[in-house]
LOTOR-736004 format. One record per atom (N, C-alpha, C): x, y, z. Coordinates in steps of 0.05 Angstrom, whole numbers. Layout:
N
       x       y       z
       X       Y       Z
...
This chain:
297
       x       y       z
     286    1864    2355
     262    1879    2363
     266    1908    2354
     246    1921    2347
     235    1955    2340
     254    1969    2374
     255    1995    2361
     264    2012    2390
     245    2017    2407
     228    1997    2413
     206    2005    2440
     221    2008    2461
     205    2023    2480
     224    2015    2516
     219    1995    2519
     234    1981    2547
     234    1962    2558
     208    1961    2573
     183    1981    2579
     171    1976    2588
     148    1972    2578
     152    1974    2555
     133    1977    2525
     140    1951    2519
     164    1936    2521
     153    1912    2509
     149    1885    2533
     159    1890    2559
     146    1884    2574
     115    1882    2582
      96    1898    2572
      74    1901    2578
      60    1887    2557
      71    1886    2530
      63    1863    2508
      68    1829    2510
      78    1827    2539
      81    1796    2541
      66    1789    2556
      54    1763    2553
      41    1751    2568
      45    1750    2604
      21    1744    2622
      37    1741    2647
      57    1730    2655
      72    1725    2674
      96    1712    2676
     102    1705    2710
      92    1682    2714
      84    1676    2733
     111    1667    2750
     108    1675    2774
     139    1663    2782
     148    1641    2786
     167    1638    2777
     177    1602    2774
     172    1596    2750
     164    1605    2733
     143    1589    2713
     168    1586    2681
     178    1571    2679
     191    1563    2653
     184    1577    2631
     196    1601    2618
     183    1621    2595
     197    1600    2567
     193    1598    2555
     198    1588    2523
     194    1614    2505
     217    1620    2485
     219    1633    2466
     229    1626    2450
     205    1620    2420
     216    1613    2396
     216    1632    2370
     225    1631    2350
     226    1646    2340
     246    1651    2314
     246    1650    2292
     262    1651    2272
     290    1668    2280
     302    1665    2258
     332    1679    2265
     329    1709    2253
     345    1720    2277
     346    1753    2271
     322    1764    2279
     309    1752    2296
     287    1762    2310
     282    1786    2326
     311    1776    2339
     303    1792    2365
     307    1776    2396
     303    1739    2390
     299    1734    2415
     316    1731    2442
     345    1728    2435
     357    1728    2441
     357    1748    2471
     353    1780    2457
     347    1808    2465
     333    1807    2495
     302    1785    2482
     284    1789    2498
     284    1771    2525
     299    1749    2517
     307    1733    2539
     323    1741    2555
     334    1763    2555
     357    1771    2574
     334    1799    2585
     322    1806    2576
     304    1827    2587
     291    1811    2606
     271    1787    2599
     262    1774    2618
     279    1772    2648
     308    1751    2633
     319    1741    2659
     327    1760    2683
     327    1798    2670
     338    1808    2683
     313    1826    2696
     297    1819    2684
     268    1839    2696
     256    1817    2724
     255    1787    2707
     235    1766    2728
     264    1747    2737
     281    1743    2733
     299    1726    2741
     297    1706    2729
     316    1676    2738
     313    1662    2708
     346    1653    2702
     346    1634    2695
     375    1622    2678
     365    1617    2638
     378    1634    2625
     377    1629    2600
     388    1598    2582
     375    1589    2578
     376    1562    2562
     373    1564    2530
     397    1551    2518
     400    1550    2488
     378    1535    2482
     362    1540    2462
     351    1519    2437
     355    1522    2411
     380    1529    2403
     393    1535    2376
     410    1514    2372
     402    1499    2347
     427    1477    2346
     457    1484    2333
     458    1511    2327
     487    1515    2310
     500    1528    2341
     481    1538    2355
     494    1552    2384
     511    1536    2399
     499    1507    2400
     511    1495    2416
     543    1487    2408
     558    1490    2389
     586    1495    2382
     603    1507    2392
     618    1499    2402
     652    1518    2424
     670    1531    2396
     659    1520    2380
     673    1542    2354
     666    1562    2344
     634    1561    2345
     616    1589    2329
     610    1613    2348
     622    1629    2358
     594    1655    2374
     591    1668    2354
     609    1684    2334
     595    1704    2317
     578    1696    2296
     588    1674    2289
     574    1670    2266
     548    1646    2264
     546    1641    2293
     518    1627    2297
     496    1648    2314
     508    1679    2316
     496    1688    2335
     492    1688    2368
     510    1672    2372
     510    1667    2408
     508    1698    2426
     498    1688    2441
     503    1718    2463
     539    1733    2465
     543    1738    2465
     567    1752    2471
     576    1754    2498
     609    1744    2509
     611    1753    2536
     600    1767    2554
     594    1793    2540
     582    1812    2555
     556    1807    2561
     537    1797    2540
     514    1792    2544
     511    1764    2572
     526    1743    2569
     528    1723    2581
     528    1722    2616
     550    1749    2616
     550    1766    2645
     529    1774    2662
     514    1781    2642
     488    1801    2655
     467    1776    2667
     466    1753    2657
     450    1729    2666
     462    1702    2660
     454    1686    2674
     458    1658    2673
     461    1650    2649
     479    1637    2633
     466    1622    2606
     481    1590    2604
     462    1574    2604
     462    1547    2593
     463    1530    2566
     485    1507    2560
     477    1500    2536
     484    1516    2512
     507    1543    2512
     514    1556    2497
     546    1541    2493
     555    1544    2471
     581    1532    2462
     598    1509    2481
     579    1486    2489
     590    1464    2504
     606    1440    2485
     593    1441    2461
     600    1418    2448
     620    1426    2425
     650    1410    2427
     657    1408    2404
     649    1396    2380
     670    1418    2366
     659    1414    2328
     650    1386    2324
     670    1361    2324
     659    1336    2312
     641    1321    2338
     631    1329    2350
     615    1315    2375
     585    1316    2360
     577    1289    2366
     556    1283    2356
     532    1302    2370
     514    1316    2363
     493    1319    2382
     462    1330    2370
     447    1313    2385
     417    1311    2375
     398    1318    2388
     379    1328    2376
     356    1329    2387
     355    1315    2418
     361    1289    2416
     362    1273    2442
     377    1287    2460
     410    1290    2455
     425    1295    2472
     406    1332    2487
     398    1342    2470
     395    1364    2476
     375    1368    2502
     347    1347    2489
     334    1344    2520
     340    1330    2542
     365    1315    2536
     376    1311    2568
     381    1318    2583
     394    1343    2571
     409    1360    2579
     385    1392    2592
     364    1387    2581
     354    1407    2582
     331    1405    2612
     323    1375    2609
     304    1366    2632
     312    1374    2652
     338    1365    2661
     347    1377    2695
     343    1407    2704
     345    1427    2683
     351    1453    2681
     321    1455    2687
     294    1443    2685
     263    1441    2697
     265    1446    2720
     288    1435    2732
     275    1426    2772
     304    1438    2781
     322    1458    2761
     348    1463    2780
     348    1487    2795
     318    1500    2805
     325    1522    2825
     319    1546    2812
     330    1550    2793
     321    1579    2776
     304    1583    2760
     284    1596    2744
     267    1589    2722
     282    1597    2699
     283    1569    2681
     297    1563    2651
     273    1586    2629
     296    1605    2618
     286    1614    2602
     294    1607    2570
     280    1591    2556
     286    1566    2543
     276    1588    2517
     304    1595    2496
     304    1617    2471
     319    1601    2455
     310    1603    2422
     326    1593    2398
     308    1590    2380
     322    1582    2361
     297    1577    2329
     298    1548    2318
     309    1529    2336
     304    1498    2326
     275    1485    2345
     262    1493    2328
     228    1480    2332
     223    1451    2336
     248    1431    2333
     247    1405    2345
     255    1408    2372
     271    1425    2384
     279    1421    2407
     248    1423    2425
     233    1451    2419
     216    1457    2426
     195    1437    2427
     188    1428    2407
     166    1397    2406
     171    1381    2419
     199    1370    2412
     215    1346    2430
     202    1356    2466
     208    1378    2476
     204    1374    2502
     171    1388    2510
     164    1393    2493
     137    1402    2505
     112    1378    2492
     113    1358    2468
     102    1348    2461
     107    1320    2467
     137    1310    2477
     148    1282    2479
     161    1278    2448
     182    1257    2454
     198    1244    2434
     204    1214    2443
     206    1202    2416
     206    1177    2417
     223    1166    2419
     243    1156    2430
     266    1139    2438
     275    1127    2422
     288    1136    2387
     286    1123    2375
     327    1111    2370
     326    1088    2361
     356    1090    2362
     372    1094    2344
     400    1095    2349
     416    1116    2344
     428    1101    2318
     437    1115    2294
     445    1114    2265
     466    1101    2263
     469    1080    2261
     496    1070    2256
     516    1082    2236
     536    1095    2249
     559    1106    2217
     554    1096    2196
     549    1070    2192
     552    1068    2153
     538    1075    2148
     510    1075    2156
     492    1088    2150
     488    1112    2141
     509    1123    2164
     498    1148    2155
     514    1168    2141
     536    1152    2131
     565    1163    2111
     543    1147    2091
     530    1132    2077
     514    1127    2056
     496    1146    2046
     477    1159    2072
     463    1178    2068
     481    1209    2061
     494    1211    2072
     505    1233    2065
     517    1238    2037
     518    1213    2025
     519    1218    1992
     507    1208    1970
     484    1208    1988
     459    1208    1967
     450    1240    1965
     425    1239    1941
     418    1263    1940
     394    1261    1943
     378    1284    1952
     354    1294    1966
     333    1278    1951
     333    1270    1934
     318    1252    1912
     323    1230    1927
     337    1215    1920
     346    1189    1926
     339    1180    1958
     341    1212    1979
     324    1201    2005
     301    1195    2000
     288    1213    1987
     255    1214    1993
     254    1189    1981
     262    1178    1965
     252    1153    1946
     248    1131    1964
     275    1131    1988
     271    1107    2013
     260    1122    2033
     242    1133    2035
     233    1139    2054
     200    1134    2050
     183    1129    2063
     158    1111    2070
     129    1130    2056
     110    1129    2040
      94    1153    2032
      76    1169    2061
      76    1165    2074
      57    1167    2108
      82    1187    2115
     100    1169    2125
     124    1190    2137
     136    1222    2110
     134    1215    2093
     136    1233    2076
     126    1253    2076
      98    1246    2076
      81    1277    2077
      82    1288    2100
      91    1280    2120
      92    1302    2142
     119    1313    2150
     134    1308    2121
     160    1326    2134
     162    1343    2113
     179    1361    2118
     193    1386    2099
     206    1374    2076
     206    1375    2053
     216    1359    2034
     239    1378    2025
     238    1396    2030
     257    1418    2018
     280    1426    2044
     277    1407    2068
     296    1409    2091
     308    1380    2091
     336    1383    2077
     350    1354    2068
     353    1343    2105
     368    1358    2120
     364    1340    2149
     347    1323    2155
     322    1337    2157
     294    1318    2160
     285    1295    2150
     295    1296    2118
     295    1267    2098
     300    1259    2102
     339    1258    2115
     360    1243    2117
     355    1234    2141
     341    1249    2157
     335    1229    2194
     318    1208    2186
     293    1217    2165
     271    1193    2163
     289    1169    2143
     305    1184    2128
     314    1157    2102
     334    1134    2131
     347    1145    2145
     362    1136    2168
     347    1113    2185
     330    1122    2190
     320    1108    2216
     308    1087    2204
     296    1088    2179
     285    1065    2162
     285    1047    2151
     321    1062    2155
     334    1039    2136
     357    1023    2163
     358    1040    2182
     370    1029    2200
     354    1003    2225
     324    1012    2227
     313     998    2237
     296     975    2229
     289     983    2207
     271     973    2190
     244     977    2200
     240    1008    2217
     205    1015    2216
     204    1048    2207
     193    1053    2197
     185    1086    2189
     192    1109    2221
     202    1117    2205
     199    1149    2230
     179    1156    2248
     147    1148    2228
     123    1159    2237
     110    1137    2253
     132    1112    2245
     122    1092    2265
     130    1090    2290
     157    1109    2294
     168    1101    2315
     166    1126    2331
     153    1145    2317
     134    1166    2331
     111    1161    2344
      97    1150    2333
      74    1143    2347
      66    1125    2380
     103    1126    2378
     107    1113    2409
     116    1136    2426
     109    1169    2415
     115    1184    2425
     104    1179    2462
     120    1182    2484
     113    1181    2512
     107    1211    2518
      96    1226    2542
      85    1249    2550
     104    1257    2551
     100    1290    2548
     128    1313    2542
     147    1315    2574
     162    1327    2581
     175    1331    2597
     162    1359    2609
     147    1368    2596
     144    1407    2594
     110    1404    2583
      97    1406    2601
      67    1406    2591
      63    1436    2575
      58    1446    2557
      62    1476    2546
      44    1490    2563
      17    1474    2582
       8    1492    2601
      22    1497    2630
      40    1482    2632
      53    1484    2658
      90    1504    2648
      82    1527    2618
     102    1541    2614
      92    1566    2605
     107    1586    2597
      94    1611    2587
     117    1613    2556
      91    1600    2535
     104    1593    2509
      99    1614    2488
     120    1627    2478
     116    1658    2458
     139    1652    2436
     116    1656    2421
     138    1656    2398
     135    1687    2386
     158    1690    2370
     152    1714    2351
     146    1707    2323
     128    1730    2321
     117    1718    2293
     106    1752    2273
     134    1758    2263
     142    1785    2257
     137    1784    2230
     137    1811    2228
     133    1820    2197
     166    1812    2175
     140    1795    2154
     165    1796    2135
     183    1812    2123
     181    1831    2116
     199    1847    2099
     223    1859    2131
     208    1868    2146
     221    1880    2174
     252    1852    2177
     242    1835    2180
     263    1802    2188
     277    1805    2158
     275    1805    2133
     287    1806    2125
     319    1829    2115
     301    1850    2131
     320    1874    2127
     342    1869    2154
     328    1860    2174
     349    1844    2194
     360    1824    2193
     358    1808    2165
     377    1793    2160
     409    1803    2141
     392    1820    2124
     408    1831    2107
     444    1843    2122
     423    1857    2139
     443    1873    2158
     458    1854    2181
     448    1831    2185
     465    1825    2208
     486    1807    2199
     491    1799    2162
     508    1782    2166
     538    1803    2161
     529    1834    2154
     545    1849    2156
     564    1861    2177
     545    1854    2201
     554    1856    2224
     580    1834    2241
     558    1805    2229
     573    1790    2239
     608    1791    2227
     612    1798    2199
     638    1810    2189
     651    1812    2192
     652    1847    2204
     656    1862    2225
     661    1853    2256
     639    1836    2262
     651    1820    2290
     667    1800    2288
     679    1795    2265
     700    1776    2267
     689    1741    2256
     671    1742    2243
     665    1715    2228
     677    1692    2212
     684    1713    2196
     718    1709    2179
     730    1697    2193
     745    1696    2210
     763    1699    2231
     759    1672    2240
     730    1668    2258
     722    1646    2261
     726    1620    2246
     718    1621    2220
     718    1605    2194
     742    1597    2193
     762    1622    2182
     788    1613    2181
     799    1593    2199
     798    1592    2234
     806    1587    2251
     799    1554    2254
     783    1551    2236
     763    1527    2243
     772    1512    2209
     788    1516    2192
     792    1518    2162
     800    1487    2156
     827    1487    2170
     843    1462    2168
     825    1436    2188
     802    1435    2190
     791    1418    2203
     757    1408    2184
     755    1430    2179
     739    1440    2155
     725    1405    2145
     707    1395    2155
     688    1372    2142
     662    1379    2140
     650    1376    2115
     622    1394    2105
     603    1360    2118
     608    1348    2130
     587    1325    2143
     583    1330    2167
     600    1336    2182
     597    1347    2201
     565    1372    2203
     551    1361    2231
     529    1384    2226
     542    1413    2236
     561    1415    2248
     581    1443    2261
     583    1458    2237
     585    1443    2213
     599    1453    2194
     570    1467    2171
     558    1457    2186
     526    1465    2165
     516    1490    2168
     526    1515    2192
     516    1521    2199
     520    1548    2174
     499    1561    2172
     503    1579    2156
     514    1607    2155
     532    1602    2132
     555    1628    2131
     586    1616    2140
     579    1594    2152
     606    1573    2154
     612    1559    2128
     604    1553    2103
     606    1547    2075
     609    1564    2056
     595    1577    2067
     598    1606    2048
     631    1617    2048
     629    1626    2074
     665    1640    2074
     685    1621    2073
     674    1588    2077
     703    1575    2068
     706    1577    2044
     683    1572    2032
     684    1576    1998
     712    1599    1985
     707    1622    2008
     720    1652    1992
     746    1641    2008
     745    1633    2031
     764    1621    2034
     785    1613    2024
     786    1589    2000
     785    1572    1984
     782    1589    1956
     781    1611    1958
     782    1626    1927
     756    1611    1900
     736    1598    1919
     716    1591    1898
     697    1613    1902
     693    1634    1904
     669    1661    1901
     683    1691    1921
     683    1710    1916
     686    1725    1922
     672    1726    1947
     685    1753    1961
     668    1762    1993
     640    1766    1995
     637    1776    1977
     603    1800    1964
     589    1777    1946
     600    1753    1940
     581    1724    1931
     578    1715    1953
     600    1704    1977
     594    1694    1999
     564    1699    2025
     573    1730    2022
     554    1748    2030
     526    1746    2017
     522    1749    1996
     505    1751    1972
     490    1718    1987
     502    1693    1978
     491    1672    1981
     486    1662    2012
     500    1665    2031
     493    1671    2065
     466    1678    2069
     471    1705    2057
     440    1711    2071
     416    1713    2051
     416    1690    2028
     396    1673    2014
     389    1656    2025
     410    1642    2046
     407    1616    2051
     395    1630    2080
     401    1649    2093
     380    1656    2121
     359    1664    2114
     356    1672    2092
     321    1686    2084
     309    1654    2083
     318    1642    2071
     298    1611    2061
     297    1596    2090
     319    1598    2105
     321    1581    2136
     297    1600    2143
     293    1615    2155
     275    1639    2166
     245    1631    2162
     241    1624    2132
     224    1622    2124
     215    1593    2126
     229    1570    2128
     221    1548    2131
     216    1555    2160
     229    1571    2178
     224    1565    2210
     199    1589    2213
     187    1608    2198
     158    1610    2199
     139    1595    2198
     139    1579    2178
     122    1558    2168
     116    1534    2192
     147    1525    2196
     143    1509    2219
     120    1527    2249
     137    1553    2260
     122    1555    2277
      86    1569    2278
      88    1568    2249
      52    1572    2245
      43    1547    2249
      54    1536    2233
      40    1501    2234
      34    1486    2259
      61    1487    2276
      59    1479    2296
      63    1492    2322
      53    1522    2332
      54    1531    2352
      32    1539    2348
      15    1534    2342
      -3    1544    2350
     -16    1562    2368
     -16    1537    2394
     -31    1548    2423
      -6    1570    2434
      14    1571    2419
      30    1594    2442
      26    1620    2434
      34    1641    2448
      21    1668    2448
      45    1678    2422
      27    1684    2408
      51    1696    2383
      46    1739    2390
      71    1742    2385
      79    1763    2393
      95    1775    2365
      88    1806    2359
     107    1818    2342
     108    1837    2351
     139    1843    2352
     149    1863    2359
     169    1884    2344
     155    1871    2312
     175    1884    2294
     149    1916    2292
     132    1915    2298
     111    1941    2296
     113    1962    2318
C-alpha cells in the first residue's frame, strides 16, 4: 500500500460488520498482507493464510510470510504448517480452513491463490485424488502434450499458459476417466456464501505493482532468501510444489553455478511480473461481485 494513514485507508474499506469473515485477495506485492493485520488489529479477527507457497515450514522470506514480529501483533493461521514434501491441495486447504468459520474469532482470510478463494466461497467438487504414476507421468510431459489429453469444453476454461492447471485437468482425466468440467459440475454449495463475508480484493495500478515487485525481491535478499534456498539445497526436488515457488529455482540455479545473482534476480522477478498478471486476470474475471479496492493511488 501508498503511505496513506491508517485512517485514510480504513475509511476506503467497505463496512465491516462484527463477526463478519473479511476475505482479502489480491496479487503479490500488493500490500495485503499489511492490510489484514490493520484490520485484525483495528476490528479483531484471527489472520488466515490463502497463499499456497505460504503454507511451507521452509519458506518465510522468500514466499513472503508475515514475519515473527508481524505474527505477534495478531493471531495467524495456516502459515508455515506443512512440510516441504507434504502433499497439499486446494482440498486439504479448505478443511482446514472451514472450522476457522465457527472457531470464535472472525477469520481474516488474505493471499493471492484465487482457487482457495472460489473453492470456499463458490463450492468444490470432491474430486479424487491422483494416483502417483500418474502424476510422475504428468510431470514429464510438456505443456503441449497436457493440453492434447485434456477434453476441448474443459480446455477453454482454464489458463493455458498456467502448466498446474493443465496438469490438474490432464490428471483427473486420465485418472478417472471423466473431464474436470465434469466433475465440476457436481460442484455442492460453498462453505462461505460471499454475502454472508466482506470480500475485497485489490485491484491496483499496474506500473505502481510492478515497481513493488522489482524492489521486493531485493529485499527479500537482504532478508536472508539465499539462505533459505541454500538450507533447503540438498533436498532440492523441482516436482515437488514447495519447490515451485518463485525465486526458489532461480537461486538454486546460482546456487548450482548455472546463472549469476543479477540473472537469478533478473529472471525471479519476470516470473512475479507474469504470476501477478495471470492473478489480475483471474481476479477480474472472477471476482467480480467483491468490492475492488486500490490503494496504490
Amino acid at each position: 500500500m501508498t503511505g496513506h494513514s491508517a485512517s485514510q485507508i480504513l475509511h476506503r474499506l467497505p463496512p465491516i460488520p462484527e463477526g463478519k469473515p473479511v476475505l482479502i485477495a489480491g496479487p503479490t506485492a500488493s500490500g495485503k498482507s499489511a492490510l489484514a493485520l490493520q484490520i485484525a488489529e483495528t476490528f479483531g479477527g484471527v489472520i488466515v493464510n490463502a497463499d499456497a507457497s505460504q503454507v511451507y515450514d521452509c519458506w518465510r522470506v522468500i514466499s513472503a510470510r508475515p514475519s515473527a514480529e508481524e505474527e505477534a501483533r495478531a493471531p495467524h493461521k495456516l502459515y508455515g504448517h506443512i512440510p516441504f514434501d507434504q502433499e497439499y491441495s486446494t482440498g486439504h486447504w479448505l478443511r482446514e480452513v472451514v472450522p476457522l468459520l465457527t472457531g470464535g474469532q472472525r477469520p481474516i482470510i488474505v493471499g493471492g491463490t484465487g482457487l482457495y478463494f472460489t473453492a470456499l466461497t463458490e463450492g468444490m467438487a470432491e474430486i479424487p485424488t491422483t494416483p502417483a504414476d500418474v502424476r510422475s507421468l504428468a510431470d514429464q510431459m510438456s505443456l503441449t502434450e497436457l493440453m492434447a489429453g485434456v477434453d476441448d469444453l474443459t480446455l477453454e476454461r482454464l489458463d493455458t499458459n498456467n502448466r498446474v492447471r493443465v496438469q490438474r485437468a490432464w490428471e483427473v482425466q486420465q485418472a478417472t476417466g471423466r473431464s474436470l468440467l465434469s466433475w465440476q459440475s457436481e460442484t455442492p454449495a460453498p462453505d462461505l456464501a460471499l454475502s454472508n463475508a466482506v470480500p475485497i480484493v485489490f485491484d491496483v495500478d499496474k506500473a505502481w505493482l510492478l515497481g513493488r515487485i522489482t524492489r521486493r525481491f531485493d529485499q527479500m535478499l537482504e532478508m536472508g532468501a539465499l539462505d533459505e534456498v541454500k538450507a533447503m539445497r540438498d533436498r532440492y526436488d523441482p516436482s515437488l510444489p514447495a519447490y515451485k515457488a518463485i525465486g526458489v529455482p532461480e537461486l538454486t540455479a546460482y546456487l548450482d553455478g548455472e546463472m549469476t545473482l543479477d540473472q537469478a534476480r533478473e529472471k525471479a522477478t519476470i516470473s512475479t511480473r507474469q504470476f501477478a498478471k495471470r492473478q489480475r486476470t483471474w481476479f477480474r474475471a472472477r471476482m467480480k461481485e467483491w468490492y475492488h479496492i486500490d490503494f496504490s493511488r
